[in-house]
N, C-alpha and C positions, 0 to 999 in steps of 0.2 A: 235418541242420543242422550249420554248421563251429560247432566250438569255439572260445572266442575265441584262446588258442594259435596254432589252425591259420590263421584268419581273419585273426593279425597276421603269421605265417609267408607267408600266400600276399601278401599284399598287400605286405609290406615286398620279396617275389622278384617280383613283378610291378610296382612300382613303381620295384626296380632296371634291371629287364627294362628296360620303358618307357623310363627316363632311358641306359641306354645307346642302344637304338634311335634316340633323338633325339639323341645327341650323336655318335655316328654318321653321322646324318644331315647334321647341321651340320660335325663333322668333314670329311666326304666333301664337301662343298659348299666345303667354308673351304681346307682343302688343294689343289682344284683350282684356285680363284681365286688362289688365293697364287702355287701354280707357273705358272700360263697369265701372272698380273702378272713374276713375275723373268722370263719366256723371255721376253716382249715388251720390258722394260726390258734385257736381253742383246742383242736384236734391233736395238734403238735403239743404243745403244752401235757393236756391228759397223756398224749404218748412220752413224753419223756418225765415226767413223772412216775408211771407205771413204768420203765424201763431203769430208774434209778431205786426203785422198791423189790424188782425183778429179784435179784439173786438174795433174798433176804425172804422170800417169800414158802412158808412150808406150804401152805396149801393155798395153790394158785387159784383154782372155780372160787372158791371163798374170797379170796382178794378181789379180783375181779367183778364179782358180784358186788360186794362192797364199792368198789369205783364205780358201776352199771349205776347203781342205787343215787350215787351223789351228783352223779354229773348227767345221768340218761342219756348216754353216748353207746352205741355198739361196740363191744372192745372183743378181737382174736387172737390169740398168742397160734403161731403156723411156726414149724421145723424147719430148719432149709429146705427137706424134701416137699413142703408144701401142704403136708399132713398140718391138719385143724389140730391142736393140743388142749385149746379151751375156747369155747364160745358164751359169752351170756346171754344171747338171743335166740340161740336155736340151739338141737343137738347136734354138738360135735362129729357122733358116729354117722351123720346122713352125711355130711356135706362132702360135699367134692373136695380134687385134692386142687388148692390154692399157687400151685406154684409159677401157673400161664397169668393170673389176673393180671391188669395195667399196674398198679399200688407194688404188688410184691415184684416184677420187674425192672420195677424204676428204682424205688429203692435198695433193692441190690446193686445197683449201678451208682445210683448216688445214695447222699445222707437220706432222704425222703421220697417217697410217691407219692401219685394224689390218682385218683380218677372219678368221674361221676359216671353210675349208670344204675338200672331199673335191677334191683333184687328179685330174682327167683326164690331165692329161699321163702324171704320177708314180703314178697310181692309189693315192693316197696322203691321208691329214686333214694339212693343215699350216697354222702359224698364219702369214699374211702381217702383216708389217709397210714400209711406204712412206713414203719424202721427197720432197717437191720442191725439188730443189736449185736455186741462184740460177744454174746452167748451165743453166737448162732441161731439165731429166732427171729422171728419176725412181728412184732406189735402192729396190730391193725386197727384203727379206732373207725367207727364209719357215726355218719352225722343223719337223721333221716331227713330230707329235703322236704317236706310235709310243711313241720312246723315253720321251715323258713320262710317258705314259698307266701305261708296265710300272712306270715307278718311283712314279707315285701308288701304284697301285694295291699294290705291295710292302709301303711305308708303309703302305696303309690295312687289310691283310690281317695285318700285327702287330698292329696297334691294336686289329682285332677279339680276338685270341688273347689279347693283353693284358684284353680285357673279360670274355672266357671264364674265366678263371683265376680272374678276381676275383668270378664268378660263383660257380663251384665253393665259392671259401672263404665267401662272404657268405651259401652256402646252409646250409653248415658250421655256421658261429657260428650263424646266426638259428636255426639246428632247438636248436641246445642252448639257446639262451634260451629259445626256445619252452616246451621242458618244463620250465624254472624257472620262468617267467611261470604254465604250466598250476599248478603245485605252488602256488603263493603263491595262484591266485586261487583254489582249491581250497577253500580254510583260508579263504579271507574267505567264501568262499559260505554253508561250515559255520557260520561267526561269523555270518553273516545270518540265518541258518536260527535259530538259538539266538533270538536277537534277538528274533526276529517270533515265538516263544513266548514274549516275556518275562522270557528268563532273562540281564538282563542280568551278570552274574559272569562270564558265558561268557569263555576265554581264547582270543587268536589265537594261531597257532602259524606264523607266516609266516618263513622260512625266508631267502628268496637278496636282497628287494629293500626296500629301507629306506621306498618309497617305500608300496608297500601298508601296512606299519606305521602311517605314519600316515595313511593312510588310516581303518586300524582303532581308532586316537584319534579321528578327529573323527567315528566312528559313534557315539562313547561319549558324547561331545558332542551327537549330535543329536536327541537325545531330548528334552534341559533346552533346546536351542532352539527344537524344534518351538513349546513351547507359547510360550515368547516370540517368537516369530512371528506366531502365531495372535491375539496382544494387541495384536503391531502392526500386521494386517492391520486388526482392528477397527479401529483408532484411524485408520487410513489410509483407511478405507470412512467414514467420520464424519468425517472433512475434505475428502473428495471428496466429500461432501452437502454439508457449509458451503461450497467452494466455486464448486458448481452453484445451491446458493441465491442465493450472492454475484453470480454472473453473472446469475443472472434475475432479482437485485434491481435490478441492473446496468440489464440492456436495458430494465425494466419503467421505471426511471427516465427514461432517455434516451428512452423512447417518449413517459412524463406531458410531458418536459420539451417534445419537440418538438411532441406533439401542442396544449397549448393554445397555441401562437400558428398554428398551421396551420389551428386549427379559428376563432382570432375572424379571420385572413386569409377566409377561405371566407365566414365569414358576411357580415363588412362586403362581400367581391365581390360577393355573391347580391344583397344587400341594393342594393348599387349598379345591377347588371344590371337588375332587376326593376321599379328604378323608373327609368325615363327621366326625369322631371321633378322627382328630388330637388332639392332647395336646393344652392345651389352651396356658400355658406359648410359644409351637411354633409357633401356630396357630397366638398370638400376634406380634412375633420376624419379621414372615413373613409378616404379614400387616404391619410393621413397615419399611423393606424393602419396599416394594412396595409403600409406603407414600416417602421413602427418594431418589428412583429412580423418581419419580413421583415429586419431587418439582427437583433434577436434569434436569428433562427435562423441566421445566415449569422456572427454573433459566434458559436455553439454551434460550428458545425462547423469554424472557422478554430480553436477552441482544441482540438479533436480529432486535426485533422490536426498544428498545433503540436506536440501531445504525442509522438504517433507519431512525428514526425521527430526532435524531441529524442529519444527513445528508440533510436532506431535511428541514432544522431547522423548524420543526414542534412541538419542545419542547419552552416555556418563559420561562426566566429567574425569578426568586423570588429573590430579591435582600435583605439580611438583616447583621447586624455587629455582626462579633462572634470574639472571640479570636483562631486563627490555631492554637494555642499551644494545647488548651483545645482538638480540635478534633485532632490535632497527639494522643496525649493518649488514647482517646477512642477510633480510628482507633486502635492503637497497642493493648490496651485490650482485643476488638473482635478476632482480628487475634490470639492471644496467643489462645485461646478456643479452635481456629482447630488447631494450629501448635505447641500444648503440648510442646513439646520437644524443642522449638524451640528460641532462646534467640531475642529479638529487642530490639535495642539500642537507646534512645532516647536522641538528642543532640540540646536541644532547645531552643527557647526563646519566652517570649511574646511577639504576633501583632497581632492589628488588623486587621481585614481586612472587606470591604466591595463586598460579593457575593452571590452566590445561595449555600446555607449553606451543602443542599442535593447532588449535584451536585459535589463540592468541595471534601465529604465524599466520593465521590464515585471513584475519581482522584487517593485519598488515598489509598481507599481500594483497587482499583487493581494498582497500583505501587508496595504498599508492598505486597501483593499476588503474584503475577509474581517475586520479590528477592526475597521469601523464595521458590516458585515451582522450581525456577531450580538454585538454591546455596542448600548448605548443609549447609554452615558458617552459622553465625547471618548476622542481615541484620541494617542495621544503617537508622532513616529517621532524618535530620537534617536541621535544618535553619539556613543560614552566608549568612547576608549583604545583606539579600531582597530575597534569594532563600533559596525556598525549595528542599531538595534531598532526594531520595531513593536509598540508594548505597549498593552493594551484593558483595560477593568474587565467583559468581557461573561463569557457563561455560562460559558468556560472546559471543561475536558475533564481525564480521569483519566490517570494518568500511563500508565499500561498503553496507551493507547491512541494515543501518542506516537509508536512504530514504525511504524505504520498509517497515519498520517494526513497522510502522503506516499506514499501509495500510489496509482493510478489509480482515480478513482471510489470511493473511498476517501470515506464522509464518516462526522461522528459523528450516532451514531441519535438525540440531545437535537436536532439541526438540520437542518433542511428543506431540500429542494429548490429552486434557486433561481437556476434555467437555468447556474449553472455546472459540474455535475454531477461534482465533486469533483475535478478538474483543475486547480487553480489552483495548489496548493500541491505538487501534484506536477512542473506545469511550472518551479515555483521551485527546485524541487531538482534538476533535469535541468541548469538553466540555471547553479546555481552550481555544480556538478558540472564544467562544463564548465570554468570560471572557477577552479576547486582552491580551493573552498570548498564547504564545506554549510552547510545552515540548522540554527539551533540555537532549538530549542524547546522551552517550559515553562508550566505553566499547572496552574492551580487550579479546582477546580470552584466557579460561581458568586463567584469571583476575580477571573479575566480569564487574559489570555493573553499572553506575550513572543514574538515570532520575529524573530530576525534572525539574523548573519552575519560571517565574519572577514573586514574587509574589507586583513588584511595581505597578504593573498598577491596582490590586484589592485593593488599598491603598488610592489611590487617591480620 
């Protein structure tokens, strides 16, 4: 088995290995494209030089030659038909007709061609490059791939020798870290050893790296945190029961809540199915249940889906100026409708304000909904000096439980179930979250309760 030493030894030479290999690799790939890009940009160049000489030329072989001579580049002037007209490398009258090459194809098609391939004529690799001049002709320069090839290859045969060297030293260095790294971990092994007989006094003796040093402090440290660890694992296994409780108070709820209207839908169905000759005036009473259980549970799951979008703020905002005075009253008119009996006080004034008009409505509607569900008194909603309040005389809640009670499903254990399943007041805080405000909440037990809101920041 390696030591760890040897194990950092090999891998730090194997990972140098490796990273030369592939820069190497990419080296050899990147140098050949670079040189094969300037010889064909060289190519280009001698071709359009020789194409801007072209029509001023009486004797073309001669020209030609002249260019062969200064640049030692293969140069062919081809017809449209493809017919050679002048070669300086071979005789024209042998060569085949030009007009299928890759070079003279592509550059009829576009400004330039290129191709590389092995010479029959020249028995030779060279890179072709091609024009179609507005003479109708075609200039052909070719490069022989020889020469380039010895001087890649020179370049890339330093490069290697350059990585060799640096091999040799980085074997160098890394063996003598090696055995200082072996030495220091030596000494913490011994400091473990000591340890796990309990002798904590034991001293380390670590010698070349600062860094096992403190390592060797926070072993001295790990003892006194072990066991506060172990107190917050506890603590941590006793809030993942409270809240797995909490979730199966949770669904246990959301099941009570959905199943009774599921179950009197079912029954008035049955009830109807079963008798063909019911009385119409019941036969109506009971479709009428079944309609008002049936929007019950279709208002559950619209404030579910609600919540999650606010959560995940998957709802925009519609921003427009209304007066809050004008929607407290129509808030409080709705509400009177369901809560007959029931007195709201309104103590108001006008402002405007600038928000999501629907949204704002709905802040309202369930503020005052929640003080008249669990007060019996009237319920006051009020505006003084930039807030709004919803204030009740009902059962009220303990201040501890104020962080909470904007939470999802969230409700207090004094208060029942009652198809809103603790959503409301979590939607209200989602919705002025959005708006740069929160709800601001206070209450007494068997008191009542205040919730409202800064309405400065929807002002501005």
């Amino acid at each position: 088995m390696l030591k760890l030493h040897r194990y950092f030894l090999y891998n730090f030479l194997g990972l140098y290995i490796a990273t030369l290999l592939i820069s190497s690799a990419v080296s050899y790939f990147a140098l050949k494209t670079i040189i094969l890009e300037n010889s064909k940009k060289e190519l280009i160049d001698i071709i359009n030089i020789i194409d801007l000489n072209l029509a001023h030329v009486d004797n073309l072989n001669k020209f030609l030659t002249n260019v062969h001579t200064v640049s030692d580049k293969r140069i062919t002037i081809i017809d449209e038909n493809g017919r050679v007209l002048a070669e300086t490398n071979f005789n024209k009258e042998k060569m085949e007709n030009h007009l299928l090459r890759v070079e003279i194809i592509q550059a009829k098609n576009s400004t330039y061609g290129s191709s590389m391939r092995h010479s029959a004529t020249l028995n030779s690799q060279f890179l072709y490059v091609a024009k179609y001049t507005s003479t109708k002709k075609y200039i052909r320069v070719a490069q022989n791939l020889s020469s380039v090839e010895k001087e890649f290859y020179t370049i890339y045969f330093r490069i290697i020798i350059v990585y060799a060297i640096f091999i040799l030293i980085a074997f160098m260095i890394t063996s003598k870290i090696s055995k200082r790294v072996n030495y220091d971990i030596f000494q913490i092994s011994n400091y473990l050893n000591e340890i796990s007989n309990k002798n904590y006094k034991a001293i380390i003796k670590t010698k070349y790296f600062s860094e096992f040093l403190q390592i060797s402090l926070l072993l001295k440290n790990l003892v006194k945190k072990l066991s506060n660890r172990d107190k917050k694992k506890r603590k941590h296994e006793a809030k993942l029961r409270l809240i797995n409780k909490q979730r199966n108070d949770i669904l246990s709820a959301i099941s009570h809540e959905f199943k009774n209207p599921v179950a009197a839908i079912m029954g008035y169905t049955e009830t109807i199915r079963e008798d063909e000759h019911i009385n119409i005036a019941i036969r109506n009473k009971f479709l009428d249940k079944i309609l008002s259980n049936a929007n019950k549970i279709s208002s559950m799951i619209d404030r579910l889906a609600l919540s999650v979008k606010l959560e995940n703020n998957d709802l925009s905002i519609t921003y427009s100026e209304f007066d809050i005075y004008n929607l407290c009253v129509d808030t409080a008119n709705n509400l009177k409708a369901k809560y007959k009996e029931r007195e709201i006080i309104l103590n108001l004034e006008h402002l405007n304000i600038h928000a999501d008009k629907t949204m704002i409505e709905l802040v309202l509607i369930n503020l005052a909904d929640n003080a008249l569900k669990y007060s019996e008194d009237s319920i006051e909603i009020k505006i003084l000096d930039g807030f709004l309040y919803v204030n009740d005389k009902g059962i009220g809640f303990n201040e501890s439980e104020i962080e909470k009670i904007t939470s999802k499903f969230y409700r207090i254990r004094t208060n029942s179930w009652d198809n809103s399943m603790g959503l409301g007041l979590a939607i209200v805080s989602f919705i002025l979250k959005l708006h740069h405000t929160k709800l601001l909440i206070s209450s007494k037990p068997n008191e009542g309760s205040s919730f409202g809101f800064d309405l400065k920041p929807l002002t501005k």
